[in-house]
C-alpha positions as CSV (number, residue, x, y, z in Angstrom):
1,X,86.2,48.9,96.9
2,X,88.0,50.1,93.9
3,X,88.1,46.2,92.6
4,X,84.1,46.0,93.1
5,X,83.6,49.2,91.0
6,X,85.7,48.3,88.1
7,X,84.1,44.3,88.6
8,X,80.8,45.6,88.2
9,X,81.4,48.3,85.3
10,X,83.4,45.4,83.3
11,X,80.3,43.4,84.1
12,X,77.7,46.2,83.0
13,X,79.5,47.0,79.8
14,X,79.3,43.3,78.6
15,X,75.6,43.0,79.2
16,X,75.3,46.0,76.7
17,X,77.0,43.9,74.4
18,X,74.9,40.9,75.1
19,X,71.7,42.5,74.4
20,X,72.7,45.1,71.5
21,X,74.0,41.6,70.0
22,X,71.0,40.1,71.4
23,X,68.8,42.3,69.2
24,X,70.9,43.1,66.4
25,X,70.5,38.8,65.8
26,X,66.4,39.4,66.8
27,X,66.4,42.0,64.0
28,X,68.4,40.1,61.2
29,X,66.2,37.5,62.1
30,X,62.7,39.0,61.6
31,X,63.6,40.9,58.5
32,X,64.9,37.1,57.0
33,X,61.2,36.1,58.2
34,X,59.7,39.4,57.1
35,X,61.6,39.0,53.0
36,X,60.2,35.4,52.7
37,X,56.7,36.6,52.0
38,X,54.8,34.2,54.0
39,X,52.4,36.2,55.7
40,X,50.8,37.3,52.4
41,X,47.1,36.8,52.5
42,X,47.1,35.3,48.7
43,X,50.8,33.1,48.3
44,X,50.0,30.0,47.4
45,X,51.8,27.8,50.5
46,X,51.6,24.7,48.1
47,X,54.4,26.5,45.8
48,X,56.8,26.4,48.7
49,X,56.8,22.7,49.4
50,X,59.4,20.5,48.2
51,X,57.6,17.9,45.5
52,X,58.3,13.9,47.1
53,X,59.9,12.4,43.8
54,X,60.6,8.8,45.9
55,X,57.3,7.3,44.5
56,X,56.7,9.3,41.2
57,X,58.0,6.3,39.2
58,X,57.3,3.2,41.7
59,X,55.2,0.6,39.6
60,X,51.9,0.0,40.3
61,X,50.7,-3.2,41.8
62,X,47.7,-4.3,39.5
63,X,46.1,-6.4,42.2
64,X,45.8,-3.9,44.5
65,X,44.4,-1.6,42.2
66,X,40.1,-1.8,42.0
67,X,37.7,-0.4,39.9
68,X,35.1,1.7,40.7
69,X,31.8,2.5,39.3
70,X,30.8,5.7,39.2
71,X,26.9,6.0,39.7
72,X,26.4,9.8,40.1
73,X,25.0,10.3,43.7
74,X,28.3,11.4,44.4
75,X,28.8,14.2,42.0
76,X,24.5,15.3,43.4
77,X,25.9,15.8,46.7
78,X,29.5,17.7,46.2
79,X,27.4,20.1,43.3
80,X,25.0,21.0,46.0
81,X,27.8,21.8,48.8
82,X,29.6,23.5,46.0
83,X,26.8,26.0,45.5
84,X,26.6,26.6,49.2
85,X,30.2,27.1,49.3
86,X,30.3,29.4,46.3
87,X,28.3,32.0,48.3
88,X,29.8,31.6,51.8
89,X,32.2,34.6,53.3
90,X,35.0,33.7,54.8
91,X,38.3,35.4,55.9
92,X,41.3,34.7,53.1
93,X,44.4,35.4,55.7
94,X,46.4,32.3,57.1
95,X,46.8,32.0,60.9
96,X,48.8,34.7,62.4
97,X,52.3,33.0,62.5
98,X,55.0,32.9,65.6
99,X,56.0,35.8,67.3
100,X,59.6,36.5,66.1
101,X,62.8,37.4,68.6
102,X,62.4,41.1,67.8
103,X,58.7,41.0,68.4
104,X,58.9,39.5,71.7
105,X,61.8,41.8,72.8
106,X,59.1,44.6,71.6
107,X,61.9,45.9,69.3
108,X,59.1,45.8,66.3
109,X,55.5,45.6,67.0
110,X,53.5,42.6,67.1
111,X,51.1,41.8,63.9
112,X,47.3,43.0,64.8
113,X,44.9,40.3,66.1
114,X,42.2,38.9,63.5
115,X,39.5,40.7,62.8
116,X,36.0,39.9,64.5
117,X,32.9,39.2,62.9
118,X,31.2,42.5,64.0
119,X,34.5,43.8,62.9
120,X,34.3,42.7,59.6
121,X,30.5,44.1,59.4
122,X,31.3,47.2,59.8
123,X,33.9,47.1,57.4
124,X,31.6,45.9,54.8
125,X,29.1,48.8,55.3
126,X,31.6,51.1,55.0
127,X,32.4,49.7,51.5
128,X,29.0,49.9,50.8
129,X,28.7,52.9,51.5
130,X,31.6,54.0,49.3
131,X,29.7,52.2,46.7
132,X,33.5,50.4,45.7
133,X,31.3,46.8,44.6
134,X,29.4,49.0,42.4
135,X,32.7,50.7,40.9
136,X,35.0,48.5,38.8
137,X,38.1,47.1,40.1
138,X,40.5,50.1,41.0
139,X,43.7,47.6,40.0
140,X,42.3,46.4,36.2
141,X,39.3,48.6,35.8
142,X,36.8,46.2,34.8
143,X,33.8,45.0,36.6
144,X,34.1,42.4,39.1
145,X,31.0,40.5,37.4
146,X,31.0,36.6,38.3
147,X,34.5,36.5,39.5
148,X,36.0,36.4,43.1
149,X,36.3,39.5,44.7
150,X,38.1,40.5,47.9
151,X,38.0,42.7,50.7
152,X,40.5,44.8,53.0
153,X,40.3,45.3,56.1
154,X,40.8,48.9,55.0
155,X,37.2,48.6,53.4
156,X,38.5,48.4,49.9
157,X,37.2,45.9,47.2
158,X,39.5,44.3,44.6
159,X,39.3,41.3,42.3
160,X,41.2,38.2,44.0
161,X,43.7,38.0,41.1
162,X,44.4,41.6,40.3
163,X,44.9,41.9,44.2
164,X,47.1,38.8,43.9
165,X,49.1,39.8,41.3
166,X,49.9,42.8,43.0
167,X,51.4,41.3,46.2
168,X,53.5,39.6,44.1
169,X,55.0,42.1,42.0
170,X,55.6,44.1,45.2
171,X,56.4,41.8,47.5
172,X,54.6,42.7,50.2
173,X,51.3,43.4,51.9
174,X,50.3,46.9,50.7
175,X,46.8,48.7,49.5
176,X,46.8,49.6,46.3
177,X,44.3,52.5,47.0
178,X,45.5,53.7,50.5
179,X,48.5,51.8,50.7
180,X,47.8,50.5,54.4
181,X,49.7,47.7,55.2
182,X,49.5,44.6,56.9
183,X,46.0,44.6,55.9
184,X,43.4,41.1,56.3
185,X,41.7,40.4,53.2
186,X,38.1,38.8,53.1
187,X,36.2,36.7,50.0
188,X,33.1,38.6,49.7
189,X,30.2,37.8,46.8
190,X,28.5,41.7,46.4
191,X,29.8,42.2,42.8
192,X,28.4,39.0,41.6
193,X,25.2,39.6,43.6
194,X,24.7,42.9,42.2
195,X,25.9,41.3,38.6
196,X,23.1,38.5,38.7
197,X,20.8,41.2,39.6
198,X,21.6,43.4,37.0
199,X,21.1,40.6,34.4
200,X,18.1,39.5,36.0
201,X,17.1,43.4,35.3
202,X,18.1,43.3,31.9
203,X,16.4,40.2,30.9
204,X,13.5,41.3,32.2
205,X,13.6,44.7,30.4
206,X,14.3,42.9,26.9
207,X,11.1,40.6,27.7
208,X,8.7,43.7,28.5
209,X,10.1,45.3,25.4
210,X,9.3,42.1,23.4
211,X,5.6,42.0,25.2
212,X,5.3,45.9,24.5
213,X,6.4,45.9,20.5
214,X,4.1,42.9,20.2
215,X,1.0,44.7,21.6
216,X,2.1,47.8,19.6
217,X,2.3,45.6,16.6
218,X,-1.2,44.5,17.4
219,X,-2.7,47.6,17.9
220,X,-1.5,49.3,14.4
221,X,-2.9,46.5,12.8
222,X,-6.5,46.4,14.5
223,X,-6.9,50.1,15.1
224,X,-7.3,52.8,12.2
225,X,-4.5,56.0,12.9
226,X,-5.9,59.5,13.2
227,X,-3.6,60.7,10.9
228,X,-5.5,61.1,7.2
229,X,-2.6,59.5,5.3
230,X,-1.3,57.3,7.9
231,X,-5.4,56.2,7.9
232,X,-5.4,55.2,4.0
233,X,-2.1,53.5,4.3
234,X,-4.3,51.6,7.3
235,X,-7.3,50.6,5.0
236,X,-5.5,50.1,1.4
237,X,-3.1,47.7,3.4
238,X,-6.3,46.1,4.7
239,X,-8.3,46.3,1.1
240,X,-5.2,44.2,-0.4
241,X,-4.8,41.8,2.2
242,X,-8.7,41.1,1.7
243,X,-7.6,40.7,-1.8
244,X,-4.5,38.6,-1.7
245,X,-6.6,35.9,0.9
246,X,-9.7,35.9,-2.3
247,X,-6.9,35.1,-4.6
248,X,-5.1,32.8,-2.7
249,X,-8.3,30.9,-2.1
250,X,-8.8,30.7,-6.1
251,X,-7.9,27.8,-7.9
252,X,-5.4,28.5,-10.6
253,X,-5.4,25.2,-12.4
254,X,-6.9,25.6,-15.9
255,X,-6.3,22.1,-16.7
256,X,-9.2,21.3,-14.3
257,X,-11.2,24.5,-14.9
258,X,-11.3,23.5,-19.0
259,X,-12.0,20.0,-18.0
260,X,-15.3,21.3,-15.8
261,X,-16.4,23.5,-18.5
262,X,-16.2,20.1,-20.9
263,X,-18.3,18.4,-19.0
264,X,-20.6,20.6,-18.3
265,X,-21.5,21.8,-22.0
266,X,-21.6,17.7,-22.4
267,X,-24.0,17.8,-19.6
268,X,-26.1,20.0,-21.3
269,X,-25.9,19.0,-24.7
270,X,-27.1,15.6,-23.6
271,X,-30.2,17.4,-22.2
272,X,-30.4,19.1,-25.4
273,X,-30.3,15.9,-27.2
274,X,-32.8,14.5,-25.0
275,X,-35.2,17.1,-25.6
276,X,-34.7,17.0,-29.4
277,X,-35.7,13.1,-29.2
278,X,-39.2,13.8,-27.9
279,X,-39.2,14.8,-31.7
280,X,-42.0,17.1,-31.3
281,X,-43.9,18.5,-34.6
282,X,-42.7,21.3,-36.2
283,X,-45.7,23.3,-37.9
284,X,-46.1,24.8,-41.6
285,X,-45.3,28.1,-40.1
286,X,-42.0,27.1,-38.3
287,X,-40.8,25.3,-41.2
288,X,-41.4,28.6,-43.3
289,X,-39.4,30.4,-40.8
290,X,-36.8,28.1,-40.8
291,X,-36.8,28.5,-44.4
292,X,-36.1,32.1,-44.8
293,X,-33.1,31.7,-41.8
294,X,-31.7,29.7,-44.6
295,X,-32.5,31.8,-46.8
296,X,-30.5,34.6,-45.1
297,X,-28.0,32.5,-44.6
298,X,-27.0,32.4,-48.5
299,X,-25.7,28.9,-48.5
300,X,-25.8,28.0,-52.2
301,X,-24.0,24.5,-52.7
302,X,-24.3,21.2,-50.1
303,X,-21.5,21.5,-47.2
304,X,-21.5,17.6,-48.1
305,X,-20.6,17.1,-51.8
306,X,-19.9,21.1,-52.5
307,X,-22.5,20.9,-55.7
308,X,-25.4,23.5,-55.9
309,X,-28.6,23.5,-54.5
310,X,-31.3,23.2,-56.5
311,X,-33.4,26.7,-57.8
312,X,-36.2,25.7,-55.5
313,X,-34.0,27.0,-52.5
314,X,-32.7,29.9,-54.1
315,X,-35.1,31.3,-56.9
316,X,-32.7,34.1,-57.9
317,X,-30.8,30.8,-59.8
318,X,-33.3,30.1,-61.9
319,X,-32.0,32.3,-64.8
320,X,-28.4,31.4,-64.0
321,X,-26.4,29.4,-66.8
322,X,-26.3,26.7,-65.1
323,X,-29.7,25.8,-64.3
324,X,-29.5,22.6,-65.9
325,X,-27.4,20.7,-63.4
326,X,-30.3,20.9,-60.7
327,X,-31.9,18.2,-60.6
328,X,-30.8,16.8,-57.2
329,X,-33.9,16.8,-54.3
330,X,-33.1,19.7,-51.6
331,X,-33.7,18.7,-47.6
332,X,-34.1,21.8,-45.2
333,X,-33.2,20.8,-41.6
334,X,-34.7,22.1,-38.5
335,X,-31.8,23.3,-37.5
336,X,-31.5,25.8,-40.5
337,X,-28.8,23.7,-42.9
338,X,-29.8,22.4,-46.3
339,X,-28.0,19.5,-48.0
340,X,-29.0,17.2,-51.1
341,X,-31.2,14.5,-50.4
342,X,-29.3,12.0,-51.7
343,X,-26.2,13.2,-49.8
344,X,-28.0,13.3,-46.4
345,X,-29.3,9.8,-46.9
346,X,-26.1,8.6,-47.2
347,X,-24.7,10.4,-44.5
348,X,-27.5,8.9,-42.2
349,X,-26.4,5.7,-43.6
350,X,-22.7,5.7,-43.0
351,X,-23.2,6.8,-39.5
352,X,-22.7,4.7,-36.3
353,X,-25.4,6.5,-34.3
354,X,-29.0,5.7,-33.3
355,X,-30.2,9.2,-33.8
356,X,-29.7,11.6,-36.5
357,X,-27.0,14.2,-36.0
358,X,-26.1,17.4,-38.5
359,X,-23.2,17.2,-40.1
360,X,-22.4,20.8,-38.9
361,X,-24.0,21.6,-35.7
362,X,-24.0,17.7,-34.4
363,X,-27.6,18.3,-33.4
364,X,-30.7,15.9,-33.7
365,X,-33.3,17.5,-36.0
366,X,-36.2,16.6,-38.0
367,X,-36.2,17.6,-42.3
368,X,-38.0,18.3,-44.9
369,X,-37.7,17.9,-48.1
370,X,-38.5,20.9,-50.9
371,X,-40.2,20.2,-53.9
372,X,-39.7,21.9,-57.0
């Protein structure tokens, strides 16, 4: 009996051993798993692959190798799955790995199950709530506008990056804000749903502005103020824009306005001239009053030669010394001008026209000559 007691306590003490050995290798062994950071819900698993370097610099065979045109129905198709994809939710966490040694044993507990979609509702109305898409970023402070956003299973809302950064400079899977870990993380799109509808907001604002300063605009310059001085402003701003449209629709050329008023005194002196040809009959008592125009006139000496007159036209000569030199015929024209006789007649001659001009006024007229 004594040999069975001492059999079975040798016995009982090495199965202590065996299992505190047992999970003493279990524990070594999860916190190995637990320090290589896989379970992190944004590691990138692609960094942790070995790179295949047999084929890097393995030359190409050039008949194998076929070119391929590129028509574009392709790129139609991928940007319209890309759009749908842009807006889809879906859960950011990899599958839950292998239970570990330990967790089997139940010396640490198993990780939690994923998250349900009902699950994940609620979890998002909660954050709602909380208004935390509406808030910027707790981790860089800024606003999550078009960029990728996450969410926590503890219903917090970060930016993907700045929540990515942070697992990595920790080095483990910990809320920033209430420092839960072992948390499930979530792509959600509310901040750049809210973002677009904010600019929507704004552009619509800036165009009703724009509509109502136009209107405004308008309205000031259609309808008078009630304000007195505001009111003149209104109508001496309206009296010299009449003004500045009458001037702008002048013509300013004075080449073209001299040239008009050429032609139409030519115009009229050919009507003149016209007239004068009917060479109607100037009576005794015209001819006397055309006389003593002349006479007021004081022209003493011929505007063609520049000699006297003779005393006939001017009887206040006739006791002048030099009476003798007048004895030259006098012509009175019926436009008022006298001239020598002589002097006319050879103006008449030497000129090109058919009718009779005077050589100061270039008008027709009809003479008559004085006698002493």
């Amino acid at each position: 009996m004594r040999l069975f007691l001492l059999r079975n306590i040798i016995q009982g003490r090495s199965s202590k051993r065996q299992t505190i050995a047992v999970s003493a290798v279990a524990l070594q062994d999860h916190i190995i798993h637990s320090h290589q950071l896989q379970d992190l819900s944004l590691a990138d698993p692609f960094k942790s692959r070995t790179r295949n370097t047999k084929n890097i610099y393995k030359p190409l065979n050039k008949e194998m190798v076929r070119p391929v045109v590129d028509t574009g129905l392709r790129k139609k198709s991928t940007h319209h799955k890309n759009k749908e994809d842009a807006e889809k939710e879906y859960v950011l966490d990899p599958s839950p790995p292998q239970l570990t040694l330990a967790q089997k044993l139940g010396l640490v507990e198993p990780p939690s199950l994923p998250l349900t979609a009902e699950e994940w509702v609620k979890i998002k109305q909660r954050s709602i709530q909380h208004g935390d898409s509406v808030q910027p970023c707790a981790i860089c402070r800024e606003e999550f506008a078009l960029q990728p956003q996450v969410l926590l299973s503890c219903s917090h809302v970060f930016h993907k990056a700045c929540l990515k950064a942070f697992e990595k400079f920790t080095g483990k899977k910990s809320c920033p804000m209430c420092r839960k870990e072992q948390y499930q993380t979530r792509v959600i799109h509310d901040g750049a749903r809210l973002f677009k509808i904010k600019c929507a907001i704004r552009i619509q604002a800036s165009w009703r502005g724009y509509i109502v300063r136009k209107w405004y605009k308008n309205l000031r310059k259609t309808v008078p103020p009630k304000d007195s001085k505001l009111r003149k402003q209104f109508f001496e701003k309206k009296v010299q824009q009449i003004s500045n449209r009458l001037l702008s629709s002048y013509n300013i050329n004075l080449d073209e306005f001299f040239s008009e008023i050429d032609s139409s005194i030519a115009a009229s002196r050919d009507v003149f001239q016209q007239l004068e040809g009917k060479e109607i009959l100037i009576s005794e008592t015209d001819w006397e009053k055309i006389q003593m125009q002349a006479f007021r006139q004081e022209i003493f000496d011929c505007p063609i030669c520049i000699m006297p007159l003779s005393p006939t036209v001017h009887p206040a000569r006739l006791f002048s010394d030099n009476s003798n030199q007048f004895s030259q015929q006098t012509v009175l024209l019926s436009c008022s001008h006298l001239f020598h006789h002589t002097c006319l007649r050879a103006f008449e001659e030497f000129s090109l026209g058919e009718r009779c001009i005077c050589p100061l006024c270039r008008s027709c007229y009809q003479k008559k000559i004085l006698r002493c």
